[in-house]
VOGU-3710 file (C-alpha; in Angstrom, 3 decimals, decimal comma):
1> xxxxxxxxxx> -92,320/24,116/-280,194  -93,266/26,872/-278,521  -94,858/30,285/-280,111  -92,010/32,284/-279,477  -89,894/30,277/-281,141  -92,009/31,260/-284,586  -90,326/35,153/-283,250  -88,033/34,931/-285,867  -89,987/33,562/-288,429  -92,492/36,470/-288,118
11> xxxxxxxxxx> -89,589/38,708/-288,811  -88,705/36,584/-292,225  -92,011/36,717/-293,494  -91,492/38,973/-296,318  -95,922/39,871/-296,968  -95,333/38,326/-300,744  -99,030/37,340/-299,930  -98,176/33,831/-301,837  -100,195/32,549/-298,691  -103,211/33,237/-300,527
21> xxxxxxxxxx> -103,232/31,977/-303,833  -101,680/28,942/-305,193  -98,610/29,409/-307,258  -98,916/31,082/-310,538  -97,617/28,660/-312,792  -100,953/26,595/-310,943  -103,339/29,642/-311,870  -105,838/28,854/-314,602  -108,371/31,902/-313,951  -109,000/34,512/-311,621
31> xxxxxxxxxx> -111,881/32,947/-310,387  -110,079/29,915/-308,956  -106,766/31,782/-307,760  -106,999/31,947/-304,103  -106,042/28,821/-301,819  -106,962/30,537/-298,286  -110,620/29,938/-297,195  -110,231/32,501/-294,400  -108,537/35,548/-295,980  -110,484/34,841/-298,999
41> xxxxxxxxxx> -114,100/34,795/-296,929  -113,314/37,206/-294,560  -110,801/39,427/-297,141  -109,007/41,003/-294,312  -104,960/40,349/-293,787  -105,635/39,402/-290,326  -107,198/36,459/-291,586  -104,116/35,111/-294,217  -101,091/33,466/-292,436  -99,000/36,829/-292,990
51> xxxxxxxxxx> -101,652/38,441/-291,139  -101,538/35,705/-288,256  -97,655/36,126/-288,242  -98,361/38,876/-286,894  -101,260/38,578/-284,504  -98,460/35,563/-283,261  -95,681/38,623/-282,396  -97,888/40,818/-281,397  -98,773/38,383/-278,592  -95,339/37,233/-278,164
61> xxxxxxxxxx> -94,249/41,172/-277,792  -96,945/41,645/-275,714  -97,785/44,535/-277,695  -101,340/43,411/-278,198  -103,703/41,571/-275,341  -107,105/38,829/-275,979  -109,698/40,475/-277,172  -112,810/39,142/-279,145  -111,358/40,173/-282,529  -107,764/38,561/-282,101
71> xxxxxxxxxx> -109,489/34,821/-280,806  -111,953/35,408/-284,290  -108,851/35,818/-286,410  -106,849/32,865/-285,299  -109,897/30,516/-284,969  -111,966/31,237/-287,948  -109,447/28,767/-290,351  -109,589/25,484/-291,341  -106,024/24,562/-290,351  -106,293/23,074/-294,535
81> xxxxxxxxxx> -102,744/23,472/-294,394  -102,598/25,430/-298,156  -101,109/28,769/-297,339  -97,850/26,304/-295,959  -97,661/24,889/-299,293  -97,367/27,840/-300,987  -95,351/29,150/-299,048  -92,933/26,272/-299,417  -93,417/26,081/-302,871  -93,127/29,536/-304,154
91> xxxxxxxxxx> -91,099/31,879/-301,794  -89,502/30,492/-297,998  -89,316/27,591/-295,924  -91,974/29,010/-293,239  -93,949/26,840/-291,504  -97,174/28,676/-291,231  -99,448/25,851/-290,129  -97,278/24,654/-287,609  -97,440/28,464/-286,587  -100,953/28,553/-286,352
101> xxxxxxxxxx> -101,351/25,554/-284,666  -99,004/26,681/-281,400  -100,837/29,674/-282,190  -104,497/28,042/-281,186  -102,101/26,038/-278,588  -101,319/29,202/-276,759  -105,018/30,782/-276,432  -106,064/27,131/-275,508  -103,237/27,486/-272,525  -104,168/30,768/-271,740
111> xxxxxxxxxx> -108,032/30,025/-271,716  -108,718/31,723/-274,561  -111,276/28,847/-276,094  -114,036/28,870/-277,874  -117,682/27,021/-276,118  -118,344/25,508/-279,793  -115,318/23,438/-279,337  -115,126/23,296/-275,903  -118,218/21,137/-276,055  -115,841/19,085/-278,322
121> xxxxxxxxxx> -113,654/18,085/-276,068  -115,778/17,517/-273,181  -117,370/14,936/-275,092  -113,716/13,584/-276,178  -113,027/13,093/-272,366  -116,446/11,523/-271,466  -117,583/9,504/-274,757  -114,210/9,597/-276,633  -115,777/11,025/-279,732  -116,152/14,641/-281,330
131> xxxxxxxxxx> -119,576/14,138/-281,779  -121,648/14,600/-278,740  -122,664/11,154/-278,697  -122,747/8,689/-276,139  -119,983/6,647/-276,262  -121,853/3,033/-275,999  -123,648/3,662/-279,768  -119,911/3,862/-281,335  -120,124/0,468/-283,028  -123,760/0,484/-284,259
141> xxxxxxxxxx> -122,648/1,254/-287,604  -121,825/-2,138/-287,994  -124,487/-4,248/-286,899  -125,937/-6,748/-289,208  -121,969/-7,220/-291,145  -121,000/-9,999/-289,691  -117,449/-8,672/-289,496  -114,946/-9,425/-286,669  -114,402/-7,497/-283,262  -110,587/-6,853/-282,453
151> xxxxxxxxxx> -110,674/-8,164/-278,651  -113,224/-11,241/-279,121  -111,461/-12,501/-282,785  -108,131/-11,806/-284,509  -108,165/-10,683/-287,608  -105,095/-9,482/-289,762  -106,454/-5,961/-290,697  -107,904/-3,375/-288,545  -110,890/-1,126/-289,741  -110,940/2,257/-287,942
161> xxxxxxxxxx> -114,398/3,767/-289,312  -113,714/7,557/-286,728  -116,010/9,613/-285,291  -117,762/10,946/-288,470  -118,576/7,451/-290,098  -119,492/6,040/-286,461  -122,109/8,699/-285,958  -123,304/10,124/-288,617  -126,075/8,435/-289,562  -126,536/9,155/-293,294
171> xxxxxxxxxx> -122,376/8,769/-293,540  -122,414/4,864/-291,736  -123,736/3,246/-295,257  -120,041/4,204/-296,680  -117,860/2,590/-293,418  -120,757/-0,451/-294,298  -119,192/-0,316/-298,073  -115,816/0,020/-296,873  -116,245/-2,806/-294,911  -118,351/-5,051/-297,487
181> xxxxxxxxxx> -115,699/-4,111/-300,302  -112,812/-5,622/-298,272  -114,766/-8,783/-297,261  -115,399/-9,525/-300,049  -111,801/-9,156/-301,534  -110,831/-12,058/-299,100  -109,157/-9,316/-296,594  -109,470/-10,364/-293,016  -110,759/-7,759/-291,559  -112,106/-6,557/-288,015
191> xxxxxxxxxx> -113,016/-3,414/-286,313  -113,071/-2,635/-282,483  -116,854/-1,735/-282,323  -117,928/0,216/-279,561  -114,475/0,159/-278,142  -113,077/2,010/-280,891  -111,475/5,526/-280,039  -111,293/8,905/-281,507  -107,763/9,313/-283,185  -107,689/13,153/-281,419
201> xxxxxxxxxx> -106,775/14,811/-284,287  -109,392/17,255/-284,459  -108,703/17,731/-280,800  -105,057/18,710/-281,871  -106,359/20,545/-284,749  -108,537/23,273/-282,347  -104,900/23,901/-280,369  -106,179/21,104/-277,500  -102,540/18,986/-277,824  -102,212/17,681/-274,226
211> xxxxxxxxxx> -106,258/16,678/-275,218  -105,065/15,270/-278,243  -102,285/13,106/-277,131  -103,900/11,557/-274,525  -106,496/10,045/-277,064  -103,565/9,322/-279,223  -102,077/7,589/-276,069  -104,942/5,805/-275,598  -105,460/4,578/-279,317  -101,790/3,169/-279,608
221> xxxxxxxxxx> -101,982/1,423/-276,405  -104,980/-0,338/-277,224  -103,824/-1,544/-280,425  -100,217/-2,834/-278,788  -102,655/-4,633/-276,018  -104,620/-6,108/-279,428  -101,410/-7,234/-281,244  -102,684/-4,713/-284,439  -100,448/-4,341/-287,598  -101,923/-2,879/-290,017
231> xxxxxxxxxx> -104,873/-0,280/-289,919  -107,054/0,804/-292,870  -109,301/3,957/-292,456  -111,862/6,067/-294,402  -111,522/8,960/-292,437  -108,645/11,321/-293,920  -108,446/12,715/-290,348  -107,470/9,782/-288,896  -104,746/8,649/-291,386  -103,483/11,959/-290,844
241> xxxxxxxxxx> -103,402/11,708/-287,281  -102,434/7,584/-287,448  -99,838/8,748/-290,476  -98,146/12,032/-289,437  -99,257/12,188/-285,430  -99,168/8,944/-283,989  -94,980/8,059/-285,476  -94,027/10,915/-282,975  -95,605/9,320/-280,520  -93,563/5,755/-280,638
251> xxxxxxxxxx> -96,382/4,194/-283,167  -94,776/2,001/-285,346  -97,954/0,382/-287,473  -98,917/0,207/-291,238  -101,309/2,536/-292,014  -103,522/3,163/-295,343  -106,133/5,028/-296,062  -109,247/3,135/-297,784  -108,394/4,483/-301,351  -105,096/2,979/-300,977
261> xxxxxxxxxx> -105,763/-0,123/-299,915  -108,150/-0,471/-302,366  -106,245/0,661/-304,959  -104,122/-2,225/-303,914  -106,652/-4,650/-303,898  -107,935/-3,698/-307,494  -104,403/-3,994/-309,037  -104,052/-7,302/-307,439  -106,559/-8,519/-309,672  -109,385/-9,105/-306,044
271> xxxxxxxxxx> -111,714/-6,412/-306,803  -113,936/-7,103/-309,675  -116,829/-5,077/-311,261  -120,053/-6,348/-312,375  -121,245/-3,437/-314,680  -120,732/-0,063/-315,889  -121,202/3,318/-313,924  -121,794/6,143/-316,621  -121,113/9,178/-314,611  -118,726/12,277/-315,229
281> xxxxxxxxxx> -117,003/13,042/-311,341  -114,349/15,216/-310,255  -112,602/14,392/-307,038  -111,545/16,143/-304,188  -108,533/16,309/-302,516  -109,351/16,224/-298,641  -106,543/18,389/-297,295  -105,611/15,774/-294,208  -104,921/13,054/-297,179  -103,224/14,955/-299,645
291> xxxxxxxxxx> -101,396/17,546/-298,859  -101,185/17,090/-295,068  -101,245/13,277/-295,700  -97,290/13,129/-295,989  -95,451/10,389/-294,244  -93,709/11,548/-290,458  -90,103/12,271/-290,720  -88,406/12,411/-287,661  -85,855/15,186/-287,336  -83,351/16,082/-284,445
301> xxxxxxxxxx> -81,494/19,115/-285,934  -80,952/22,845/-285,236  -81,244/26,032/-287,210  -78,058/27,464/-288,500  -77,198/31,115/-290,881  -74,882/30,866/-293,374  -72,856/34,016/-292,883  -75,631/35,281/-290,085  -78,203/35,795/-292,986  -79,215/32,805/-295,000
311> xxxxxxxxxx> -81,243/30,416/-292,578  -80,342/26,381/-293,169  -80,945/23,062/-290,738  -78,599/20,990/-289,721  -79,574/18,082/-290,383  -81,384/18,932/-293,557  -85,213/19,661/-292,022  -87,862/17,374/-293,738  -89,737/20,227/-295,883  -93,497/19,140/-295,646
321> xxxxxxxxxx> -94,445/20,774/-299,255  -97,420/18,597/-299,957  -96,016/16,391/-303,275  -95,944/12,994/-300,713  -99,357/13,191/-300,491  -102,141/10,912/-301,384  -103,215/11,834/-304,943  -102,895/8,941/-307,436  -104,457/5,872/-305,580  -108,237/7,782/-304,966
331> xxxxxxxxxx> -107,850/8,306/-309,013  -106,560/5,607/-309,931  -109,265/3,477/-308,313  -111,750/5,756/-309,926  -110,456/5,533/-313,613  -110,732/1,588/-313,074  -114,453/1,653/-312,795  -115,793/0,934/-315,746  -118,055/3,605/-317,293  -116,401/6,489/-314,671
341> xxxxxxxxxx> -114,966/9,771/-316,655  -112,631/11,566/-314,215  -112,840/15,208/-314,891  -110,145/17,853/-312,598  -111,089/21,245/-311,115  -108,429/23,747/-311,514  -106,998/23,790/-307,972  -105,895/20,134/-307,293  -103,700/17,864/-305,605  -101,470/19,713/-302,881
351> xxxxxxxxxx> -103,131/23,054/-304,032  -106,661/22,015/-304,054  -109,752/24,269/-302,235  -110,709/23,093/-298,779  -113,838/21,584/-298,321  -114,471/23,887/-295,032  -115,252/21,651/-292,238  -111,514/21,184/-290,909  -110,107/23,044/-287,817  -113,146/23,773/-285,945
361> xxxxxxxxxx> -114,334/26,062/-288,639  -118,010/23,613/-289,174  -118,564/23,508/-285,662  -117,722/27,246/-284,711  -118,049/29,133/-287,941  -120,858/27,500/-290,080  -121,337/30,321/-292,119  -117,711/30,447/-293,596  -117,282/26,662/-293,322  -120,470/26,295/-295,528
371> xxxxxxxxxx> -119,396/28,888/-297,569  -116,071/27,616/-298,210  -117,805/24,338/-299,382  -120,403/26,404/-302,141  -117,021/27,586/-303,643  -115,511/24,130/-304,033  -118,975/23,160/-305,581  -118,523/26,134/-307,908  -115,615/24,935/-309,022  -116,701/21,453/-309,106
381> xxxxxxxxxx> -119,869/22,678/-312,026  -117,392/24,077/-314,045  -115,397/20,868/-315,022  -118,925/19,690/-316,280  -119,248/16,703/-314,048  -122,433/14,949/-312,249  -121,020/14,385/-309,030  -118,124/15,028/-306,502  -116,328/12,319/-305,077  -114,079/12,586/-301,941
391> xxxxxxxxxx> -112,420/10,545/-299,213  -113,720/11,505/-296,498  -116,405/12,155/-294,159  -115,853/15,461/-293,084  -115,571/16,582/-296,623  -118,362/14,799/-298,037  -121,005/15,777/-294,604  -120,032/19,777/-296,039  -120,424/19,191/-299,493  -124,329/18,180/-298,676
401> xxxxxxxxxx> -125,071/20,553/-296,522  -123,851/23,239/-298,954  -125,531/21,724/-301,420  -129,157/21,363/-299,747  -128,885/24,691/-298,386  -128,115/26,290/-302,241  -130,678/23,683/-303,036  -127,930/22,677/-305,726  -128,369/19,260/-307,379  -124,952/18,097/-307,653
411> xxxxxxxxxx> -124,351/14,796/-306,411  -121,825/13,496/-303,368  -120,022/10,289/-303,610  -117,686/8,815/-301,062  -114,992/7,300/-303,316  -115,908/3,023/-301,168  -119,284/3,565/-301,573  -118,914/4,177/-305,329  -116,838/0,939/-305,387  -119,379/-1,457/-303,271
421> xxxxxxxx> -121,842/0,039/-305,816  -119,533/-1,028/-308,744  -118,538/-4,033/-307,486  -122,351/-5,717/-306,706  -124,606/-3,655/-309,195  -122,622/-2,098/-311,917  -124,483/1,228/-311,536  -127,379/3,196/-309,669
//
């Protein structure tokens, strides 16, 4: 909806400053308190969602114009979707993120973009990737598998490997293990090669939505043309955008994440392990599979007061709080490898640390992106364990770089790859 419809909500913000730490029955130290990246980094109220409330009324009021400083605020974020969790959770019903994302939508509109993600989306419109690459290379990733291509063969199960995985060539040896891991489980699975598409939700992420939709447009009508039914992904991005994005859309397909499926595949007895993997891990939560990995509800409704002061919905508004997420299938599939001993950091689950890479921040704001990452690896050395395993690419591409610039000798895991390794070798 439009920003000045979040007029109102600006006004209801009470500055409780629950937007920057996660809820206090959550709190186990000081240390590991905080839940915003930005505000935390940059420790400025401009840069919490209070402080954006405002920077949003400002704008609306016209009381403030563009400058420099006022792009910086509402850019430098990782759209990780926390401080709406807390707010849910311990105060109002506020819908910060969705805020912050007509927010970005607005100085998008107005012009008001950054070059670092401009480049972005040119290459979105000419390659269809994120990446800067050329769009022809997309399915290289794959050669050598022997797996199906959607288009030339049917298969029953579509694997969408996304920008990161497609590209980045020290990430493609975990869309290989994705891959290999469901072969060999007896799923029938294909992928759409060079052909595949970026989902667009990084696009819609940076406050490009007319960007975004039209490679969400793209996607759905592609896999209608294909006769697809069920898609499996490793990129959290692109469940989030497939899970939460696409429904609104008119997408009506089955969609899990590679955890899940998985997950599904191990308790149905078709994954089976051939040794032992003695390793202490700790996982992380990537933010667009737990707590923005929540099912799309479709709601039709309108805001209503109860006696002009308390604000309800009629129909009852679905209240995106983070619970729904994906949480127990990545740990579930972890505590079934034999020899694995799953360790938590303190923030977890719907109020776990971002990695740093979402929203833009890794392409435009390296500094804070990378060191949003060092403090999740802080965290991570505390618990004790050898290695952090996540879910997806984005995640996991931050966690290295953090940890080769801090020359820091913790290792990175993507949770497939740990499988495949499980699964043919029964350690490293």
């Amino acid at each position: 909806m439009p920003l000045e419809n979040f007029l109102a909500e600006a006004d209801r913000c009470s500055h409780c400053s629950y937007c920057k730490f996660i809820p206090m029955d959550k709190i186990q130290s000081h240390r590991f308190a905080y839940c915003c990246p930005s505000v935390s980094y940059n420790n400025f109220n401009t840069y919490s969602a209070r402080g954006r409330y405002a920077v949003s009324k400002s704008l609306i009021l016209k009381e403030i114009e563009y400058t420099d400083t006022v792009t910086d605020a509402v850019f430098q974020c990782t759209m990780c979707g926390a401080c709406d969790v807390s707010c849910k959770v311990c105060r109002y019903n506020l819908q910060p993120l969705q805020m912050m994302g007509e927010l970005r939508a607005t100085l998008v509109g107005d012009g008001q973009t950054l070059p670092e993600h401009k480049k972005c989306i040119d290459s979105l419109k000419k390659d269809n990737n994120m990446r800067q690459e050329p769009k022809a290379g997309r399915g290289k990733w794959a050669e050598g598998l022997d797996v199906k291509i959607l288009g030339k063969q049917s298969a029953e199960v579509l694997y969408h490997a996304g920008c990161r995985y497609s590209f980045d060539k020290e990430l493609q040896e975990n869309a290989r293990a994705a891959v290999m891991v469901l072969k060999d489980a007896g799923v029938d699975i294909g992928i759409m090669g060079a052909d595949e598409m970026c989902c667009g939700a990084k696009a819609y992420q940076m406050g490009f939505v007319e960007e975004s939709k039209a490679a969400a447009n793209n996607v759905i009508e592609n896999w209608k043309r294909l006769g697809v039914k069920t898609i499996v992904t490793s990129c959290a991005n692109c469940f989030y955008a497939f899970n939460r994005l696409y429904p609104a859309l008119g997408a009506d397909f089955e969609v899990m994440h590679i955890s899940q499926y998985i997950d599904r595949l191990i308790k149905e007895g078709k994954i089976k392990f051939a040794g032992s993997v003695p390793m202490k891990v700790t996982y992380h939560d990537p933010c667009h599979l737990g707590r923005q990995g929540e099912a799309f509800e479709p709601w039709d409704g309108k805001e209503i007061k109860i006696r002009n002061q308390i604000v309800t919905y009629d129909p009852p508004k679905p209240r995106y709080n983070g619970s729904k997420g994906v949480y127990d299938a990545p740990r579930d599939v972890l505590k079934s490898i034999p020899g694995i001993e799953l360790v938590e950091m303190e923030r977890n689950r719907e109020f776990a640390w971002c990695c740093g890479a979402g929203g833009g921040a890794k392409e435009a704001f390296p500094e804070f992106s990378e060191w949003t990452a060092t403090e999740r690896i802080e965290e991570a050395k505390t618990t004790g364990a050898d290695a952090i395993v996540t879910a997806c690419g984005s995640c996991e591409r931050n966690f290295i770089d953090a940890a080769s610039a801090a020359d820091d000798s913790i290792k990175v895991f993507d949770i497939a790859m740990l499988v495949r390794k499980a699964m043919t070798e029964g350690g490293f």
